[in-house]
VEXVEXTI-16829 format. One record per atom (N, C-alpha, C): x, y, z; residue in three letters. Coordinates in steps of 0.1 Angstrom, whole numbers, plus 2048, in hexadecimal, padded with zeros to 3 digits. Example, Ala and Ser with C-alpha at 12.3 -4.5 7.8 and 13.67 -1.06 7.14 Angstrom:
<recs>
8847C784EALA;87B7D384EALA;8847DF84EALA;8807EA847SER;8897F5847SER;88180084FSER;
</recs>
This chain:
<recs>
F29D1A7D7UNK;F29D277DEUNK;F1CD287E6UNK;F1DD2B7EFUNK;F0FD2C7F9UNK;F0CD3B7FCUNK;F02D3F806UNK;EFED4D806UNK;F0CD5280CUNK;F0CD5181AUNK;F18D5581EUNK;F27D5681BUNK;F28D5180FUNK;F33D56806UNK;F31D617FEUNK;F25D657F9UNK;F20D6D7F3UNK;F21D807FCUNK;F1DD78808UNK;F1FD86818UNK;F2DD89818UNK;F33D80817UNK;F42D7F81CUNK;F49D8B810UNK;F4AD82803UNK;F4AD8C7F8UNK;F44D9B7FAUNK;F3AD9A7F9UNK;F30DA77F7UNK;F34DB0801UNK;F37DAD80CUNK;F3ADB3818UNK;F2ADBE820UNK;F1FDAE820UNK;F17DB8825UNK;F13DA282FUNK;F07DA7834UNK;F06D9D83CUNK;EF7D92836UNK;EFBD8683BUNK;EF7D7B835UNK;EE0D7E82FUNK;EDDD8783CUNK;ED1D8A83AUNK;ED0D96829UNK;ED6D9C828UNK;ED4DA481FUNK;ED8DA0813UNK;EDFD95810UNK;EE0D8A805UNK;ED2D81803UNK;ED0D7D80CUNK;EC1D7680CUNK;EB7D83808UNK;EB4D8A80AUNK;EAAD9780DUNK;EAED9B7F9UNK;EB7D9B7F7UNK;EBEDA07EAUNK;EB7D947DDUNK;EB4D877E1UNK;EAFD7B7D6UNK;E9FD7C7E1UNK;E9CD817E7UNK;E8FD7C7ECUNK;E84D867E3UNK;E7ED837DCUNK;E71D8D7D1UNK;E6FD967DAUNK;E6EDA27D8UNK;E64DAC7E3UNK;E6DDB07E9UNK;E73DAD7F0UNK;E7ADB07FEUNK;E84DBB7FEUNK;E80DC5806UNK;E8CDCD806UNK;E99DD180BUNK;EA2DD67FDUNK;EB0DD47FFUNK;EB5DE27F5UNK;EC0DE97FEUNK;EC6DF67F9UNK;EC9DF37E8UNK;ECCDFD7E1UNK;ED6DFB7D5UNK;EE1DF47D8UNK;EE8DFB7DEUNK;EFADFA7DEUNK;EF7DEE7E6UNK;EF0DE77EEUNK;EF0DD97F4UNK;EEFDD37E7UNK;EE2DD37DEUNK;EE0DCA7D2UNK;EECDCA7CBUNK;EEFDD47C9UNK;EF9DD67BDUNK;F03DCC7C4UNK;F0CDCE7CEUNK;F12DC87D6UNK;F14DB87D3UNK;F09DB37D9UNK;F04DA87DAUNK;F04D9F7CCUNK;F01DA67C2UNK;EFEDA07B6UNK;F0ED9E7B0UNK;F16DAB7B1UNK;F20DA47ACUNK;F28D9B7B2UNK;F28D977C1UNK;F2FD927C5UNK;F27D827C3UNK;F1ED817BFUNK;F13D727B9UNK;F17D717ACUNK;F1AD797A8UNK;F20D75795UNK;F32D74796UNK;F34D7B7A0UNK;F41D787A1UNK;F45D697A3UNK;F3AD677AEUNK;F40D587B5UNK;F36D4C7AEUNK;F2DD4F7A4UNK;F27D4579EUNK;F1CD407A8UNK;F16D4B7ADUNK;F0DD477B8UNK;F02D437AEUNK;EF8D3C7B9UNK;EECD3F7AFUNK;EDFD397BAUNK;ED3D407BEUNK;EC8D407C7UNK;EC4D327C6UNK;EBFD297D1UNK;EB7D227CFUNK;EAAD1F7D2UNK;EA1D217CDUNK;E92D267CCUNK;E88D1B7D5UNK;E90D0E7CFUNK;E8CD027D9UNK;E8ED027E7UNK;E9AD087EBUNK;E9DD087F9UNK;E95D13800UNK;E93D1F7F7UNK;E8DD297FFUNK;E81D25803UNK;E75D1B7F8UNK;E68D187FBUNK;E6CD10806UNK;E72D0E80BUNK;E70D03818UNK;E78D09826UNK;E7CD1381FUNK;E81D19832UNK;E76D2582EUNK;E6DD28825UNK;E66D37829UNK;E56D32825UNK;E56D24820UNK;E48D1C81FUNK;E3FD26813UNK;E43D2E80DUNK;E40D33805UNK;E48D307F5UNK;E40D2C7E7UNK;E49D247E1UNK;E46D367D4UNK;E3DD417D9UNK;E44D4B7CEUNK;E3DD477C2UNK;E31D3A7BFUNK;E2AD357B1UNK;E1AD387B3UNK;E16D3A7A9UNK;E08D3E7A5UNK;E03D3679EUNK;DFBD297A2UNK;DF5D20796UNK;DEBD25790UNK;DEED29781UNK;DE1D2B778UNK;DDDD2476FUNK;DD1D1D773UNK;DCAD0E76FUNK;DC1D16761UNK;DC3D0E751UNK;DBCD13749UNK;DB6D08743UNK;DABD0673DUNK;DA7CFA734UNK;DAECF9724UNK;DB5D05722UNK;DBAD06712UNK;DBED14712UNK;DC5D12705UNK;DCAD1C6FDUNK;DC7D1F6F5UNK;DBFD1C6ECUNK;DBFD246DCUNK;DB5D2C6DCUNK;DB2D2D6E3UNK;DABD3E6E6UNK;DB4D486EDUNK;DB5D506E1UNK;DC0D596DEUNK;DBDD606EDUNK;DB5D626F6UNK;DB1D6B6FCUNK;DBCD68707UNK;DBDD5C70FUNK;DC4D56716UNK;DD3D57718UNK;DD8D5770AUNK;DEAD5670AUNK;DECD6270EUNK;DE6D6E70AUNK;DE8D7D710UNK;DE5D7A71BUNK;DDAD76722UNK;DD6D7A72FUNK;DE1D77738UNK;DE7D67735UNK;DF0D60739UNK;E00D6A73BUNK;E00D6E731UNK;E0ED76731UNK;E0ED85737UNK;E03D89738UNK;E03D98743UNK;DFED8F752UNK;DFBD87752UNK;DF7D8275EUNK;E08D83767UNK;E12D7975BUNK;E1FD73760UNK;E24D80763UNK;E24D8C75DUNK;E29D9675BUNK;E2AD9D768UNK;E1ADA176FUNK;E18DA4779UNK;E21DA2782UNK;E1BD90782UNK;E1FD89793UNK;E2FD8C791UNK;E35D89786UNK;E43D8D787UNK;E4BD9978EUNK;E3EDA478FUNK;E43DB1791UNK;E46DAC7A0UNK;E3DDA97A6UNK;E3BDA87B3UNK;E40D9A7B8UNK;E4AD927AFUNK;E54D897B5UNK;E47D767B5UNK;E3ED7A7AAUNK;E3CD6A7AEUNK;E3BD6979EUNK;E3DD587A0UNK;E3FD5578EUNK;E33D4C78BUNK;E2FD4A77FUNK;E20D4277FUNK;E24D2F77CUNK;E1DD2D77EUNK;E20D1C77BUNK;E0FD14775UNK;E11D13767UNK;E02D10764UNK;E01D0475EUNK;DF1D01766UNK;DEBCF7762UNK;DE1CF1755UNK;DE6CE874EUNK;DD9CE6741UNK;DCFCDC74AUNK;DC2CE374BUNK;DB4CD974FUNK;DADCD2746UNK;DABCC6748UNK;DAACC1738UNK;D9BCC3738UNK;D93CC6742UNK;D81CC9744UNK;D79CBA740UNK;D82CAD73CUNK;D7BCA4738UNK;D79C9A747UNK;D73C8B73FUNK;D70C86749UNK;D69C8A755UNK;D69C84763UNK;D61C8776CUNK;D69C92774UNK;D60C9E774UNK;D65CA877DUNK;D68CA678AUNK;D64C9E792UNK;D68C9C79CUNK;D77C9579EUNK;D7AC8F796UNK;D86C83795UNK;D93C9278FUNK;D87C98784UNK;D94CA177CUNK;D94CAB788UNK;D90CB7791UNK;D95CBA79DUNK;D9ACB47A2UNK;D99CA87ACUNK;DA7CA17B7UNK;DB0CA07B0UNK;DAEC9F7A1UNK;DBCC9879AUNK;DC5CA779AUNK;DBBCB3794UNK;DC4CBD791UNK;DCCCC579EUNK;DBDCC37A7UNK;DC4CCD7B7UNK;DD0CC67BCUNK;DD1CB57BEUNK;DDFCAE7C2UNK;DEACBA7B5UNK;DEDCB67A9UNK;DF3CBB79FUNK;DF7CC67A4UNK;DEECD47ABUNK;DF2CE27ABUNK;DFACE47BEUNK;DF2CD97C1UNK;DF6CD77D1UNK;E08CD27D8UNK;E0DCC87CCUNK;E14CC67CBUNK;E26CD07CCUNK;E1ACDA7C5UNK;E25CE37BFUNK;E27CF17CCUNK;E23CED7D3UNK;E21CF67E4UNK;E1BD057DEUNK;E11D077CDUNK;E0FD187CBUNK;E09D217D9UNK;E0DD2C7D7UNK;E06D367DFUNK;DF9D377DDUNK;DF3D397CFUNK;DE8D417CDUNK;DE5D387BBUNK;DD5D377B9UNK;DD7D367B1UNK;DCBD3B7A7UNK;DCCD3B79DUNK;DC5D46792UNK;DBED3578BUNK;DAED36789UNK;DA8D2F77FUNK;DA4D37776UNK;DA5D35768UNK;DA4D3B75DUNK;D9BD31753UNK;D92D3374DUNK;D8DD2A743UNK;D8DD1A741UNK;D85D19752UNK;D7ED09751UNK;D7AD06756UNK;D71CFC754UNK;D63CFC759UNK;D63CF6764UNK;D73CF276BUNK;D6CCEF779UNK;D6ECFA782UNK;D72D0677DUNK;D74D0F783UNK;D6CD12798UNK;D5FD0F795UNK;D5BD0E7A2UNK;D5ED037ABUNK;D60CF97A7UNK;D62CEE7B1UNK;D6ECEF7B4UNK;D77CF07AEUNK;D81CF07B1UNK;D87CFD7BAUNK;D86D067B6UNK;D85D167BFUNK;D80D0E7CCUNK;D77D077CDUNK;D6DD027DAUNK;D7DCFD7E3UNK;D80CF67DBUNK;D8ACEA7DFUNK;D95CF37E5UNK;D9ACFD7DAUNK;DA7D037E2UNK;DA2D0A7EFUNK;D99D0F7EFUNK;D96D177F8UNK;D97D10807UNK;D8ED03803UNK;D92CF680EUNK;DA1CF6815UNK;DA9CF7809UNK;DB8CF080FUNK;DBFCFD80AUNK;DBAD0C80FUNK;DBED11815UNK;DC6D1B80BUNK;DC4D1B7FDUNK;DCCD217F5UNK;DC6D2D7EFUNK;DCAD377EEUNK;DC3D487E6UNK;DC0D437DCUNK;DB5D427D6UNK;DB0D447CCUNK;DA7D4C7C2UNK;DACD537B2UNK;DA2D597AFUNK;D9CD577A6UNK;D8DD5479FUNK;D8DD4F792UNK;D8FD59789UNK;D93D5C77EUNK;D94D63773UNK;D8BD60765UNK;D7FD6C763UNK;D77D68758UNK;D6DD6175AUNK;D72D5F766UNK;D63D52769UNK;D5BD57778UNK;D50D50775UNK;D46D56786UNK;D46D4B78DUNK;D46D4879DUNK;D46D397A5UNK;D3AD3C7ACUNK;D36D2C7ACUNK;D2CD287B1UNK;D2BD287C2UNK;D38D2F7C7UNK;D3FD2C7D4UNK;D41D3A7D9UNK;D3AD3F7E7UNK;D3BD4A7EAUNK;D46D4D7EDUNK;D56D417F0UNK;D5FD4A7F1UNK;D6DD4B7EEUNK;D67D497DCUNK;D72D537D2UNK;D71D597CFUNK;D7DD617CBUNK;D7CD727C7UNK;D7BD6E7B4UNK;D74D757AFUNK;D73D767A3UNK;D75D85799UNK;D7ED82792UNK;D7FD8F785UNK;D7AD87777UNK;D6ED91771UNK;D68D8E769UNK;D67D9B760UNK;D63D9B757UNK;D61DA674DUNK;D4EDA874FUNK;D49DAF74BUNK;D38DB2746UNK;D33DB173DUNK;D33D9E742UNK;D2ED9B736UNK;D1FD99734UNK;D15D9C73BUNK;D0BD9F73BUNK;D0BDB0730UNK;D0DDB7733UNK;D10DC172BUNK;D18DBF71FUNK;D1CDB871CUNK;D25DB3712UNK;D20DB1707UNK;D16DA670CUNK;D08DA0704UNK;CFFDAA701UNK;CFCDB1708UNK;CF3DBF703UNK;CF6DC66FBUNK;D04DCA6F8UNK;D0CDD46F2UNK;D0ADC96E5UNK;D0ADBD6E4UNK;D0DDB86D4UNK;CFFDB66CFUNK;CF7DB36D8UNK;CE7DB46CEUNK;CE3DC36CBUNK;CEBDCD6D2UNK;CE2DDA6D1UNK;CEEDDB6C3UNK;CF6DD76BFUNK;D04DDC6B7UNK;CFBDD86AAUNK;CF5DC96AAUNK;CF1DC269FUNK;CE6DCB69AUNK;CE1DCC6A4UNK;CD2DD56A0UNK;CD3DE269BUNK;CD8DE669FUNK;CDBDF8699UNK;CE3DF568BUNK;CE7DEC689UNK;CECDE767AUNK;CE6DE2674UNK;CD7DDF679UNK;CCADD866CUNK;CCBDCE670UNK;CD0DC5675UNK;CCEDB6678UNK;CBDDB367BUNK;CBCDA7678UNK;CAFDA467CUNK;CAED95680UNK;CB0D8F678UNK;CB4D81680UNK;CC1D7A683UNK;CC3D80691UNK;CCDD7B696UNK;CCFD6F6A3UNK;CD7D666A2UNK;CD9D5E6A9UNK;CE7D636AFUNK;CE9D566BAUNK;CF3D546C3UNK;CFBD476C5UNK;D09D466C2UNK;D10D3D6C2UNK;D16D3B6D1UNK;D11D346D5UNK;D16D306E7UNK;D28D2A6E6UNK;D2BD2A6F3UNK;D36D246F5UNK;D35D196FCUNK;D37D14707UNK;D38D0B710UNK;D2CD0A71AUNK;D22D04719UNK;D12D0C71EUNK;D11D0572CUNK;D19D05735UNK;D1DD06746UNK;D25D11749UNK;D2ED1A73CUNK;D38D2273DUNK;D2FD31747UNK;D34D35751UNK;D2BD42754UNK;D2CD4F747UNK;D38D4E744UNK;D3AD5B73AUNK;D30D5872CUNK;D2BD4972CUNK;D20D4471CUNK;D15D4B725UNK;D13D4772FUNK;D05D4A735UNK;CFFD58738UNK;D0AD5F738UNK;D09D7073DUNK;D09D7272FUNK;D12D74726UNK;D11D7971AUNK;D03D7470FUNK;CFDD68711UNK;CF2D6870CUNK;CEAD6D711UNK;CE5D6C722UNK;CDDD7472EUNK;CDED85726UNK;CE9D88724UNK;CE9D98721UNK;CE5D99710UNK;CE8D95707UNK;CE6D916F9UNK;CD1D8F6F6UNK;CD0D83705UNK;CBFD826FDUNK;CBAD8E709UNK;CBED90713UNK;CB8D9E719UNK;CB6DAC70DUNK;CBFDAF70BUNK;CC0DBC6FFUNK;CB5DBC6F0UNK;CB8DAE6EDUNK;CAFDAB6E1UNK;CA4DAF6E6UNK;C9CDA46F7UNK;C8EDA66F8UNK;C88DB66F5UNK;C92DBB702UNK;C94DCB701UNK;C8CDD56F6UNK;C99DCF6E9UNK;C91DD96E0UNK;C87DCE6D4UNK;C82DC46DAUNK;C75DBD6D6UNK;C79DB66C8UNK;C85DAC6CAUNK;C8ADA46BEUNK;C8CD976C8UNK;C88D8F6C2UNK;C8AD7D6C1UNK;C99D7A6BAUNK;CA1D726C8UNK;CADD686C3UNK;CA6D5D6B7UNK;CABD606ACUNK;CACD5B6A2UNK;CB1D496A4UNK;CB6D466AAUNK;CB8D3B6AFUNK;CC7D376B3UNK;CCDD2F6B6UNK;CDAD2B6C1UNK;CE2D206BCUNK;CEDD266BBUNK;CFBD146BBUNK;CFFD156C3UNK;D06D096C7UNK;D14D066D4UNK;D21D066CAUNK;D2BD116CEUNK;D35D096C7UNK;D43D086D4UNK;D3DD086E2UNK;D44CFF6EBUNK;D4FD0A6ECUNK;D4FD126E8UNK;D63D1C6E5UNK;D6DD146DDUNK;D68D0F6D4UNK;D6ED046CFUNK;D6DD066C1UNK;D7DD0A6B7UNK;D7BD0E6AAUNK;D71D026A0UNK;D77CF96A1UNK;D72CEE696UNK;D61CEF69BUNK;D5FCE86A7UNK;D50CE96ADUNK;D47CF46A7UNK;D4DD016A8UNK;D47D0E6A1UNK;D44D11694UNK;D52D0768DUNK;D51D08682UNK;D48CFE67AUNK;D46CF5680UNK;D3FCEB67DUNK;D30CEC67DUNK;D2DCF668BUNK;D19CF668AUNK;D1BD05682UNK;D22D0B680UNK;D1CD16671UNK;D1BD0F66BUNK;D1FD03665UNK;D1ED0165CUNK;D10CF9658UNK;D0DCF065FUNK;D00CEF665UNK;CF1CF7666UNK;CF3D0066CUNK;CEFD0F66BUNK;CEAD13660UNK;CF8D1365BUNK;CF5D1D64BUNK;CF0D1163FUNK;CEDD04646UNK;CECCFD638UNK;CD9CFA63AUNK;CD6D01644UNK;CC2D04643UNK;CBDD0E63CUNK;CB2D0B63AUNK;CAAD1862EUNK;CADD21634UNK;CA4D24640UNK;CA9D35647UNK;CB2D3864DUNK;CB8D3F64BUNK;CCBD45651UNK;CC5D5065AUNK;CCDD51661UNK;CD0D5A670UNK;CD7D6B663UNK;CD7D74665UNK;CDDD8165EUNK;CE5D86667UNK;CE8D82671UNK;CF2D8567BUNK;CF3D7B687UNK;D01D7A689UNK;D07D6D694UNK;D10D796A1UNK;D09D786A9UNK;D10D7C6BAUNK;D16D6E6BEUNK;D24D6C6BCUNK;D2BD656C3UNK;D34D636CAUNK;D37D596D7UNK;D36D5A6E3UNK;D46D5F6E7UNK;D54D5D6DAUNK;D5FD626DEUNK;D66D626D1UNK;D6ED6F6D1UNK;D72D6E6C1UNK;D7BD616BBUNK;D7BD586C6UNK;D84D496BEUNK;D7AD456B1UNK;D6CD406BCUNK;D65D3B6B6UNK;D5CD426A8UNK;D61D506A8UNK;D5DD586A0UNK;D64D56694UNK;D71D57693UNK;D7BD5468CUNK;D75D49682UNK;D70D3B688UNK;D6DD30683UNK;D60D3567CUNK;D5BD39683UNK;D4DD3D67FUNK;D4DD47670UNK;D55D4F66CUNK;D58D56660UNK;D5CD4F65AUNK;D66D4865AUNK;D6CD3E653UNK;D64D3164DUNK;D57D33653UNK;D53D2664DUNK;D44D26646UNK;D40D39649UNK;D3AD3F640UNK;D3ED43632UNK;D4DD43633UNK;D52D45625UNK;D50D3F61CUNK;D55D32624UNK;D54D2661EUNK;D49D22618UNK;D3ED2861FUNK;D32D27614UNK;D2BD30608UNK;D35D38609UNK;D36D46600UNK;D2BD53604UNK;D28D51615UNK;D1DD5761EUNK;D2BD6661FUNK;D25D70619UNK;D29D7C61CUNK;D28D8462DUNK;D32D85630UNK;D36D8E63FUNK;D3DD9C638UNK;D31DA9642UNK;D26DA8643UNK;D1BDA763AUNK;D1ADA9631UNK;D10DAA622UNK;D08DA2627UNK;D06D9462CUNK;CFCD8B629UNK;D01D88638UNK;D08D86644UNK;D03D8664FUNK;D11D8F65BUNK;D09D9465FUNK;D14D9C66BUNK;D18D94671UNK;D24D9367BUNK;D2BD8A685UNK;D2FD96691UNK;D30D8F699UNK;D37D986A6UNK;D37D8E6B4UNK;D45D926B5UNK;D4CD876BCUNK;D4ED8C6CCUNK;D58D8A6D9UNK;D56D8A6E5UNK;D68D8B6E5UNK;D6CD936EDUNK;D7DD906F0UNK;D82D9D6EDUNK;D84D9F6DDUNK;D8EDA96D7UNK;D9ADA56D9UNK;D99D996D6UNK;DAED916D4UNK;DB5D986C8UNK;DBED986C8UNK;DC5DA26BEUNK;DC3D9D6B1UNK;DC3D8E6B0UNK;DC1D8C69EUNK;DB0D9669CUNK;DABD956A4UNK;D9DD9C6A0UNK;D9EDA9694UNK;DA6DAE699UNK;DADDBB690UNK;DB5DB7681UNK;DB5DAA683UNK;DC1DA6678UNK;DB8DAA666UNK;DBCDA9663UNK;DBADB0652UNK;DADDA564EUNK;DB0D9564EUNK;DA5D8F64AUNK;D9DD87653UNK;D9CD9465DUNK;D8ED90667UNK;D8BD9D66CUNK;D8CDA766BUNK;D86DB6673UNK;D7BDB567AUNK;D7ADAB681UNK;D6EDA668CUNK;D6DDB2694UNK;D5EDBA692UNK;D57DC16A0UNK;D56DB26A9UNK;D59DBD6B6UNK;D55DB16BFUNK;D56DB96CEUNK;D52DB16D7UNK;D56DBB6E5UNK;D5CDB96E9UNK;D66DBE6EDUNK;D72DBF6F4UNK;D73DBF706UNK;D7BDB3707UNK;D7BDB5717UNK;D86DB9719UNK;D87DC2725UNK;D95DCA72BUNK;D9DDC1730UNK;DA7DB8728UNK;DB0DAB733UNK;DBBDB573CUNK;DBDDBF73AUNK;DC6DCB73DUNK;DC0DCB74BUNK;DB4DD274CUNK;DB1DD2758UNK;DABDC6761UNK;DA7DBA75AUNK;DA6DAF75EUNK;DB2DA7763UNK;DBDDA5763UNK;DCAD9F766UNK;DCCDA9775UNK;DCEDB5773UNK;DD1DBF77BUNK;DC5DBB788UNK;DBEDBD787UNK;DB2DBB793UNK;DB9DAC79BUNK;DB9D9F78EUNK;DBCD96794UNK;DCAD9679EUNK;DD2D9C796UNK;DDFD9B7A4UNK;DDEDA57A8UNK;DD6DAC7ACUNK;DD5DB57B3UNK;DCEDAC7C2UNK;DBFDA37C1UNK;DB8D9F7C7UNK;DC4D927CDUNK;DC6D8C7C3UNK;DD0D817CBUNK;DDBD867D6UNK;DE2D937D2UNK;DECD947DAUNK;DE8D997E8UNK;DDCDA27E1UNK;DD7DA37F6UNK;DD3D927FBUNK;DCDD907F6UNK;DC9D7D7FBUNK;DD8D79806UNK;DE6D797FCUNK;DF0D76802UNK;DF8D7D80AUNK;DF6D8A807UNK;E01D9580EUNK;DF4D96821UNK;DE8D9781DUNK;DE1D9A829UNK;DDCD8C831UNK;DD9D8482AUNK;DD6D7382EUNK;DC3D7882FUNK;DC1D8282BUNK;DB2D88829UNK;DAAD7F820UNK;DA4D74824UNK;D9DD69818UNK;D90D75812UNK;D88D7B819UNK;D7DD84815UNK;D7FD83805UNK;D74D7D7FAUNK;D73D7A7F3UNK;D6DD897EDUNK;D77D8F7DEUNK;D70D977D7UNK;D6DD977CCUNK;D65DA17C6UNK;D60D9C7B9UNK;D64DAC7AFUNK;D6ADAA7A3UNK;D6BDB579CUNK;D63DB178AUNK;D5DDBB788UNK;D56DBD779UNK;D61DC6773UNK;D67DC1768UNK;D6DDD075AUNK;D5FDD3756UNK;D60DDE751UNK;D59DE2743UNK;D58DD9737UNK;D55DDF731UNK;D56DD771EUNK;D50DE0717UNK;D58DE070AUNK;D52DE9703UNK;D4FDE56F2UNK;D48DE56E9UNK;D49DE46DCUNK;D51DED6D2UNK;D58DDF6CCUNK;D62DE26C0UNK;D5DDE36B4UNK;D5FDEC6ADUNK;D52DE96A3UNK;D5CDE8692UNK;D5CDDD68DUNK;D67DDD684UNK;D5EDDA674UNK;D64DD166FUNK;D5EDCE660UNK;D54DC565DUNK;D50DBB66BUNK;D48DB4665UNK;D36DB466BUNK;D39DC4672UNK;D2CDC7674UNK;D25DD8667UNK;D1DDD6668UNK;D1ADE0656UNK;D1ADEF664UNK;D1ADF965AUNK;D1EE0965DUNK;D11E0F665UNK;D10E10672UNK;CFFE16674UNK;CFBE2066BUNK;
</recs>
């Protein structure tokens, strides 16, 4: 069955069958209605391939991520798809493995996303985030990073405040009695490790307390879980841990338990995200919460002018953030 059997049936003309499967495009009811049944009647069915090559537009959004098991991500991922859907584009995503030489792992990944003719594409959580933004921008493709800041004047970036982020969790510790408190890093090239500790040892100087001292746990549960343990196995203990996202927080309780180290009684925790297990019964993690609600939304918001106006002008959007204040920080 081809389009114009579909016209013939429907009894409207060959453009308004095309206009009827094209995302966006506008077409009456009684045309749609029309149209559709006369494509289920006759077992029609669109072909998506053909259309990217007579309208050079393939309708995909590549969203390049380093991982998943940061709970923060699969949501972001799924209102991300949600969006572009409204507005007729579907997502097509990349795992970055961030190993080996960055330079080899960009050519290897930009061929990979190039391949696939995307419109526009979204970086999310990895560390080549700038180079590679460099790269698409090169060969011409909308790009925006998500979560992350570029080294490259011209991507657009949505980020949360995480400079304020960091401030809000040393001032949180403090007003709870904390006294020596440290900081569990994530990925220490990450911009969101570098802003959130930038805002974290800014607030302490502030109100005239010393970082108690620092782990890396890379965003990485086992890693996290592994230097508390470390940590906690020296004479002097930290009484409260700011760390850098509630994955690695998760590990990080878990492996205080393990040492029979009371949360909070014997040391506060407060984590970065507000992913939904945070709430869950055996973790009530205070933590700060970033708005992915209004962070997704800015992002396709930013992309679609990129594509709908061909306007490269590179923008920059901050969310808010705010503290969650749950069970494993003590009661001011």
């Amino acid at each position: 069955m081809t389009l114009a059997d579909v016209a013939a049936l429907a009894g409207v003309s060959t453009s308004a069958v095309s206009r009827t499967f094209t995302p966006g495009a506008s077409v009456g009811k009684k045309t749609r209605a029309a149209v559709l049944e006369a494509a289920q009647t006759l077992g029609y069915r669109p072909n998506a391939i053909a259309r990217t090559l007579s309208t050079r537009k393939s309708r995909m959004i590549g969203v390049v991520v380093s991982y998943l098991h940061n709970q923060f991500y699969p949501a972001v991922i799924e209102r991300l798809s949600q969006l572009l859907q409204a507005h007729g584009y579907h997502v097509l995503l990349f795992i970055s493995s961030d190993t080996g030489s960055k330079k080899d792992g960009i050519d290897a990944l930009l061929l990979d996303i190039l391949q696939y003719q995307v419109d526009g594409i979204v970086l999310a959580s990895t560390t080549m985030s700038s180079q590679l933004a460099a790269h698409c921008h090169s060969a011409g493709i909308p790009v925006v990073l998500f979560n992350r800041l570029a080294q490259v004047a011209e991507a657009s970036t949505v980020t949360s405040d995480n400079l304020e982020g960091g401030r809000l969790a040393a001032r949180a510790l403090i007003e709870c009695g904390a006294s020596r408190i440290a900081f569990v890093r994530g990925l220490e090239d990450s911009s969101t490790t570098q802003d959130r500790e930038k805002g974290f040892k800014e607030e302490l100087a502030r109100q005239r307390k010393k970082l108690f001292g620092h782990i890396c746990g890379e965003y990485d549960f086992d890693v996290a879980k592994a230097a508390t343990r470390e940590l906690f196995s020296r004479g002097k203990r930290p009484d409260a841990l700011f760390v850098a996202n509630d994955h690695m927080a998760f590990a990080v309780m878990d492996a205080l338990r393990e040492q029979g180290v009371d949360v909070p009684g014997d040391v506060q925790v407060v984590g970065f995200d507000n992913v939904p297990q945070a709430a869950w019964g055996g973790y009530q993690l205070t933590t700060i919460e970033q708005n992915s609600e209004l962070m997704t939304r800015a992002t396709v918001s930013i992309l679609l002018e990129h594509l709908e106006t061909g306007d490269p002008t590179p923008r920059q959007v901050v969310t808010p953030v705010q503290l969650i204040r749950r069970s494993t920080t003590r009661p001011i």
